[in-house]
C-alpha positions, 0 to 999 in steps of 0.5 A, spaced: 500 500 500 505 504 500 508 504 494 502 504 491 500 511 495 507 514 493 506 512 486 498 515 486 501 521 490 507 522 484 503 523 479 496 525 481 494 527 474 495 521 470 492 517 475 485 520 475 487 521 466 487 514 467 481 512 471 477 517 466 480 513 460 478 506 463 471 508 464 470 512 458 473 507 453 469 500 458 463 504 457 464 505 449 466 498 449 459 496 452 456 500 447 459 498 441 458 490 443 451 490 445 449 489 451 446 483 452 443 481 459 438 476 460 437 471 466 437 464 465 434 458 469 436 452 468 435 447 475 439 440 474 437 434 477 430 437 479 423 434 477 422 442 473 428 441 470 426 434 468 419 437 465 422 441 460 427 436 458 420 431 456 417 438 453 424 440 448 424 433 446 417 431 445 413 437 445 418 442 441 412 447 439 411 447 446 419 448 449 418 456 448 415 461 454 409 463 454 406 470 455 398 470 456 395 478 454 388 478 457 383 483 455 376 485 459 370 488 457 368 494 462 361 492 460 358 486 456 361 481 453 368 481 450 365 479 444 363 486 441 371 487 440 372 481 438 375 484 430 380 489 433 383 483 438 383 478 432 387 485 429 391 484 435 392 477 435 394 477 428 399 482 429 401 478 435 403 471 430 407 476 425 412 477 430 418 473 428 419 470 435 412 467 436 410 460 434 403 460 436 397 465 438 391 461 442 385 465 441 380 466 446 375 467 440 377 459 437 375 453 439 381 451 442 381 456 446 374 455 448 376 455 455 381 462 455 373 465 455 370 467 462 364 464 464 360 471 463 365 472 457 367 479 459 374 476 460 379 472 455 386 472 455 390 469 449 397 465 449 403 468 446 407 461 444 415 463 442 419 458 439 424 459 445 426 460 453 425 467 455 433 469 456 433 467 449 428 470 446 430 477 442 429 483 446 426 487 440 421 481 439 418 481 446 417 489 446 414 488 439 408 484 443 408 488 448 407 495 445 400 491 440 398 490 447 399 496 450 396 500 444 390 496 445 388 499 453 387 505 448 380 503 445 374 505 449 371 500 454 377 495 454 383 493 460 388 489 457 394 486 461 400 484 460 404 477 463 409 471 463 416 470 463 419 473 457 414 479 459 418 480 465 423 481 461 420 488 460 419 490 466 427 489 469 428 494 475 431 501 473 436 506 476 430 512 478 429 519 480 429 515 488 436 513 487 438 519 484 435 523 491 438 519 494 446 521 492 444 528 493 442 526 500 449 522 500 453 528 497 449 533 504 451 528 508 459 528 506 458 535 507 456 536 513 460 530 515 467 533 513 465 541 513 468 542 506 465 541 499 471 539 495 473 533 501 465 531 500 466 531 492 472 525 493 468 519 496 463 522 491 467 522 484 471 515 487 464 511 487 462 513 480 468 512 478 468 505 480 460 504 478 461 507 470 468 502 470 464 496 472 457 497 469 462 497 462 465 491 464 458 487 465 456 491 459 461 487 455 461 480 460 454 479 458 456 478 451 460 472 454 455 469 457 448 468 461 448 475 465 442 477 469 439 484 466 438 486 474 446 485 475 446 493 473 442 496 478 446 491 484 451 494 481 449 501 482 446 500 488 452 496 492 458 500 488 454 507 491 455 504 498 461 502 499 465 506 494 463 512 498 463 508 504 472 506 502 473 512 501 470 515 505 475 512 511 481 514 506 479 521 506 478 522 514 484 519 516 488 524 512 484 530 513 486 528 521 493 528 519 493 535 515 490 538 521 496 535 526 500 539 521 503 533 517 504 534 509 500 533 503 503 527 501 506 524 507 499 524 510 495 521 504 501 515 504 500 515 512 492 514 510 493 509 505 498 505 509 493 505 515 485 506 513 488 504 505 489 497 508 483 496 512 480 498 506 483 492 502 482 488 508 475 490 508 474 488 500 477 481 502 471 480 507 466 482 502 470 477 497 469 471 502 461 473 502 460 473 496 464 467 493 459 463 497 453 465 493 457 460 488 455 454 494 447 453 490 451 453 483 445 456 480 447 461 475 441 466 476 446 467 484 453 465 480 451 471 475 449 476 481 455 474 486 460 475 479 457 482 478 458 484 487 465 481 486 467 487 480 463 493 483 468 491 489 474 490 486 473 496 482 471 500 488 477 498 491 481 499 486 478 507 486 479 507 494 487 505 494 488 509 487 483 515 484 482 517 491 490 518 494 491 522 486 484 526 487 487 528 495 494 530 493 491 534 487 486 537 493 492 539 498 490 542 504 483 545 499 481 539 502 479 542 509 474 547 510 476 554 509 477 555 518 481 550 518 486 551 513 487 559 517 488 555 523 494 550 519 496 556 515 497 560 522 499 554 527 501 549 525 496 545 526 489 545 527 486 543 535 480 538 535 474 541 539 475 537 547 468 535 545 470 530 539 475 526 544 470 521 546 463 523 549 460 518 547 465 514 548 465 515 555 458 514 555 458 507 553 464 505 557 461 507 563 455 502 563 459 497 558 454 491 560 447 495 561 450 497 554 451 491 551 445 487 555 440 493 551 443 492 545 442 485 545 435 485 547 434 490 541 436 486 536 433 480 538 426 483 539 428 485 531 429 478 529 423 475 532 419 475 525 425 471 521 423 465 525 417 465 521 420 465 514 418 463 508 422 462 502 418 462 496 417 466 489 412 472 490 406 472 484 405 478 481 400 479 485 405 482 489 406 487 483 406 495 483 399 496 482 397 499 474 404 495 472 403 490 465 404 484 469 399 486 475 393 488 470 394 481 467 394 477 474 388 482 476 383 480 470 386 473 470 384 472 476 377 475 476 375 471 470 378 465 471 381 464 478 387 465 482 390 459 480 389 460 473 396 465 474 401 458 475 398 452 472 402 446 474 404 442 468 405 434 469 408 431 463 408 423 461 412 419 458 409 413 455 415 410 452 416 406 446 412 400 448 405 403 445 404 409 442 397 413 443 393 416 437 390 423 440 383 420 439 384 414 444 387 419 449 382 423 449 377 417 450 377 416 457 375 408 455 382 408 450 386 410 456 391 405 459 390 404 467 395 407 470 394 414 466 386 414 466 388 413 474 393 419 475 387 423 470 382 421 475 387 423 481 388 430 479 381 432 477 379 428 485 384 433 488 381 438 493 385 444 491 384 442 483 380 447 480 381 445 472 384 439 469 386 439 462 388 433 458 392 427 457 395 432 451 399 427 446 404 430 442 405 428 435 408 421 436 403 420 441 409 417 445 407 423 451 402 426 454 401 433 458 396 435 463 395 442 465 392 442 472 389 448 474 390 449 482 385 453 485 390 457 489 395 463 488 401 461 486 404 463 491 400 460 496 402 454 501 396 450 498 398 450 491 405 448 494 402 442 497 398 441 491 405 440 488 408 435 493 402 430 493 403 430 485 410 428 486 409 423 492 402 421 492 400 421 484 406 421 479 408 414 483 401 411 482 402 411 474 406 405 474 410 403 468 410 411 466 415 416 468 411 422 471 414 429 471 410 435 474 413 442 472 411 449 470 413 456 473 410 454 479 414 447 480 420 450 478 419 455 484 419 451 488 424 446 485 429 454 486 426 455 493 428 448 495 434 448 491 437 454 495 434 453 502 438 445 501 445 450 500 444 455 506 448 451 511 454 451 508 453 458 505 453 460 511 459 456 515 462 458 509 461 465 509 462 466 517 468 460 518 472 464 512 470 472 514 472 469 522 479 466 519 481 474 515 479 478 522 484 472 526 489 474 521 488 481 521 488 482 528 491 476 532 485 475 536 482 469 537 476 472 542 474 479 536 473 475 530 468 470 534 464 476 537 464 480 531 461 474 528 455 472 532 454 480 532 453 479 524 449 474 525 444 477 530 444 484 525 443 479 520 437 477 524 434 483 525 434 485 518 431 479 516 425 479 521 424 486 518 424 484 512 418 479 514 414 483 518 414 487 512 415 483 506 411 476 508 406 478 515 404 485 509 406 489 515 405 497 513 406 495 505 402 500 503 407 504 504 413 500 501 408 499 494 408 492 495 402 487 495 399 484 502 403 479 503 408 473 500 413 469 500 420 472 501 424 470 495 429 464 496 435 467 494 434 474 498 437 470 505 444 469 500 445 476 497 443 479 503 447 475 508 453 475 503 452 483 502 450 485 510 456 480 513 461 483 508 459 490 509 458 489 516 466 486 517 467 492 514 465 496 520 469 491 524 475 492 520 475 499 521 474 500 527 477 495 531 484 496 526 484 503 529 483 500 536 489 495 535 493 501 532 492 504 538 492 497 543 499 495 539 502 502 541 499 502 549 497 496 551 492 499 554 485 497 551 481 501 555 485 507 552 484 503 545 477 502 546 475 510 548 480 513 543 478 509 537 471 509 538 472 517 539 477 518 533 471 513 529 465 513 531 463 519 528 467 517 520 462 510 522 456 514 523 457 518 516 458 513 513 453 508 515 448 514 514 450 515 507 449 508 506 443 507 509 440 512 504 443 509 499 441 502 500 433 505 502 432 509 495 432 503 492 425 501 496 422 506 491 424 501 485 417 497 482 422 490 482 420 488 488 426 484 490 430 491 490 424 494 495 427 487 498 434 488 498 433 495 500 429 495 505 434 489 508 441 492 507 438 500 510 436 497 516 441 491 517 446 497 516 443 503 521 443 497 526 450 494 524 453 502 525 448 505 531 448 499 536 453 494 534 459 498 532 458 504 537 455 501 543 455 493 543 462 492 540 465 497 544 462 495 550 464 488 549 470 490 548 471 494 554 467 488 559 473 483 556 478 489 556 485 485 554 483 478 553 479 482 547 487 480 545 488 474 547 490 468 542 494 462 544 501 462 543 502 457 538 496 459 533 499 466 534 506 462 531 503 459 525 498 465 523 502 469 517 503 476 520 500 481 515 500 489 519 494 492 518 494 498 522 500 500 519 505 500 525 510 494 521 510 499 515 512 506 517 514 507 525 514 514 524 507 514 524 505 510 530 500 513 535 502 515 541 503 512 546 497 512 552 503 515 558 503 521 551 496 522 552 491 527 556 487 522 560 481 523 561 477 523 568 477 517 571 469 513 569 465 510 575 466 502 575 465 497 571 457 494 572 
């Protein structure tokens, strides 16, 4: 880091030349490759996936997704607009990637009109997956069906995965007013606009590098379109977080009278490393979203990584260059009097720990009461239940919602996720379409699993067997008479696979659809949350032992993580699941929480939490090594890094909680979680619990067995190793405070 700092500070101007033609020229790549995300969704080994292998290789005109637009009549039958849907429809089949439109009006059709014919919808069949489908053919249906909500007295909606795909969450006006408000914060916290640009321009700088970078990487492979709005939303927090540590540490170096460029290496070889250290905890989180090997998570846990590495490469190279470029202009106009006069510029009394001193002297009430919150906070999680939210759970007016709406109302709620059980029936007899439709023709064993589907209690429609051409396969639609996210519909499924698919010996049986392959996902995911979370938690613990040598600080640090996490994760569920105060979130009244939310949010709220961890603790293990008085460490470093952990958290806070006014649900999901978990993380953990615990251990916080403390490698992360000239002073140096009331 300090070689790195010397270089960034010797030549500044081409340093941040540099990074401007490295955003520049990735941009402009991006844009002349095209970008090309699109999600993918492949689930090996499951019974979904296994349906979709049948329906490729049996039924290929019906392997593609589906949408289904539906229309409405405000009053009357749907009929009297029958000539301008049949326009529509037509419209519809000329669009090069369609395959096939259903009319609600034809008789296979038939059952596509409501029972008072005020309601139909029509399926667009395309000829491929979703996340294979041209973007320019998927808008061209969507604007004939959006041009038909302008004909007087009818609705129509707009749904299905590949529809979903006009939906994808965008940066919006919430997200722009939330860098605004993170740009006041800056200057309120550092008293100077020049100082509050930094950490801005270092954020930007990072996300324009990586949001080229992935332009260009979803040329390569399978990229999820939400990979660029992660990317905004993690870079803008963690690039203004990085930098801004960096920029604090110089500012209290210059003010003490240090040069320009000695502070900014002194900052770099110091908070520049914690920085480096915190990133690598980020590393180790998000490399565990590799665990479920899923490529929609792989995809996510790629784009994380990169918006960390370029974001910590603008904190260790654009922000030493911008600093030196700045000098003491960095500094507010006041202290630069006081430097230019005195030397040095005399920090307020009241800066050199209240709050501290506050904590310390009741350090186990403190900590008891910060417990008690936290635990209170994450009494909902117990009752989580992963699953995929329908569109029911949509922004009201959007496409998608108008669509389940009307659906629902004509047809029922179930009609939103049918259930497809596939059937193979071999070579050993194949099957005319007349004699799978004569209930008598059917061999046993099919006519039993029909008779069972149409039985079951949460079955509102059955349709089928449908033989394909060879009459080898057969298909059943099956209508639940729940919503798709529904337990009941989940429990429709589990019977099918259990009870019915068994029954039909001699036949291989496979139940699949959306609904199926949701929670083929949710079960998928849930199966690889222990070794997610051991592997996340057991390596951050292993980077915080060799940082700190400390075997008790990465332990408490940890479980203090986990019980954040718990917090945020039963906020989300009050919100999210129980429907608690959603009208004010724009989301339905409660759902399922998406199954791969735990994983970002724990991967990203434990990484960024450790990198409060890492800031904090590394300057009380600066001022511990130099002293060896931990009281002294605890109060002095909490005074010199609350108040830079509080900014910084605050700006994360409105950061992360802009994105709760995107329309994607998930954003709102991950928004909310990481606001919460960070406010909690920074305002209870970092400045009141983890101090306290610190202070009730005192120095057995330090203590490690010798022999582990011999194996371990020796990496200085406070610095002191690297420039001696640098080291805080020792305790017996120090102005001491009054002495503070027992510990109780």
């Amino acid at each position: 880091m300090k070689s790195l700092a010397h270089l960034a500070t010797a030549r500044p101007l081409i340093v941040l030349l540099g990074w401007i033609a490295a955003v520049v020229g990735l941009t402009a790549a991006s844009a002349a490759a095209g970008p090309d995300f699109r999600d993918t969704f492949s689930l090996p080994g499951t019974d979904s996936q296994a349906t979709y292998d049948l329906l490729d290789e049996r039924f290929p005109q019906q392997s593609g997704d589906a949408d289904t637009v539906v229309f409405s009549a405000d009053s009357g039958a749907l009929t009297s607009w029958q000539s301008t849907i049949e326009d529509a429809l037509r419209e519809f089949a000329a669009v090069p990637s369609v395959a096939l439109v259903t009319s609600p009006f034809s008789p296979e059709g038939a059952s596509q009109l409501s029972a008072d014919r005020s309601v139909g919808y029509a399926t667009i069949a395309y000829d491929e997956a979703a996340y294979n489908l041209p973007l320019e053919d998927i808008e061209a249906v969507g604007e004939i069906a959006n041009s038909l909500n302008g004909v007087d007295g009818l609705t129509v909606g707009h749904g299905g995965d590949p529809a979903s795909r006009l939906q994808e969450p965008e940066v919006g006006v919430g997200e722009l007013i939330g860098l605004l408000i993170a740009a006041v914060i800056l200057v309120i916290a550092f008293g100077s606009g020049r100082a509050a640009t930094v950490p801005l321009i270092s954020a930007i700088a990072a996300v324009g590098a990586t949001v080229g970078t992935l332009g260009l990487l979803s040329n390569l492979g399978p990229l999820t379109p939400s990979a660029s709005i992660l990317a905004v939303l993690l870079g803008l927090g963690i690039g203004i977080d990085y930098a801004l540590f960096i920029v604090n540490r110089h500012r209290i170096a210059l003010k003490s009278g240090r040069g320009t460029r000695d502070s900014v290496v002194g900052a770099m070889t110091t908070s520049g490393r914690a920085v480096v250290f915190a990133g690598i905890t980020v590393f180790i989180a998000l490399a565990g979203m590799l665990v479920p090997r899923i490529e929609f998570l792989t995809g996510l846990a790629i784009t994380a990584a990169i918006t960390v590495g370029f974001s910590v490469a603008a904190s260790a190279t654009l922000v030493p260059a911008l600093l030196t470029l700045y000098g003491t202009r960095i500094l507010g106009r006041a202290d630069r009097a006081a430097l230019a006069e005195h030397g040095r510029v005399p920090e307020p009394a009241a800066t050199q720990g209240r709050f501290a001193t506050l904590v310390e002297r009741r350090p186990l009430a403190a900590s008891l009461a910060a417990v008690a919150v936290l635990a209170t906070l994450a009494i909902p999680a117990l009752d989580i239940r992963l699953g995929n939210s329908d569109a029911g759970n949509a922004p009201s007016g959007t496409p998608s919602r108008v669509a389940y709406d009307l659906m629902t109302d004509g047809f029922g709620a179930g009609t939103n996720g049918a259930v497809v059980v596939a059937v193979d029936l071999g070579e050993s007899g194949t099957f005319t379409a007349d004699a799978l439709a004569d209930p008598a023709q059917l061999p046993f064993e099919l006519a039993e699993l029909a008779r069972s589907l149409t039985d079951d209690a949460g079955v509102a429609t059955v349709i089928g067997p449908v033989p394909n051409g060879a009459g080898d396969a057969a298909l059943f639609q099956v209508v639940p008479d729940s919503r798709p996210q529904s337990q009941d519909t989940n429990d429709l499924v589990e019977r099918i696979r259990s009870d019915y698919a068994p029954a039909a010996s001699g036949y291989d049986v496979h139940v699949g659809g959306a609904t199926a392959s949701n929670i083929d996902f949710t079960d998928k995911i849930a199966d690889s949350i222990p070794l997610f979370f051991a592997l996340v938690v057991g390596l951050s613990m292993l980077v915080l032992l060799v940082a700190f040598r400390s075997l008790v600080l990465p332990l408490v640090g940890a479980g203090l993580n986990l019980l954040s996490a718990g917090a945020a994760f039963g906020l989300s569920v009050a919100v999210f699941q129980w429907g608690w105060g959603h009208q004010l979130f724009g989301v339905g009244d409660g759902g399922p929480v998406e199954p791969f939310i735990p994983l970002i949010l724990f991967a990203l709220l434990f990484g960024l939490s450790m990198d409060y961890q890492v800031f904090l603790v590394s300057r009380v293990a600066e001022l511990w090594h130099s002293s060896r008085d931990n009281a002294y460490a605890v109060r002095r470093g909490l005074a010199e890094v609350s108040r830079v952990i509080v900014a910084a958290a605050s700006i994360m806070v409105v950061v992360f909680g802009s994105f709760v006014t995107s329309d994607a649900r998930f954003m709102k999901l991950l928004g909310l979680g990481l606001a919460v978990a960070i406010f909690l993380d920074a305002f209870v953990i970092r400045v009141v619990l983890m101090p306290a615990i610190m202070r009730v251990l005192g120095a057995r916080s330090w203590w490690i067995p010798q022999w582990l403390d011999r194996v371990l490698p020796h990496i200085d992360i406070d610095g002191n190793d690297v420039d001696p000239t640098h080291r805080a002073e020792s305790a017996d140096e120090v102005p001491r405070e009054p002495e503070l009331a027992p510990v109780r």
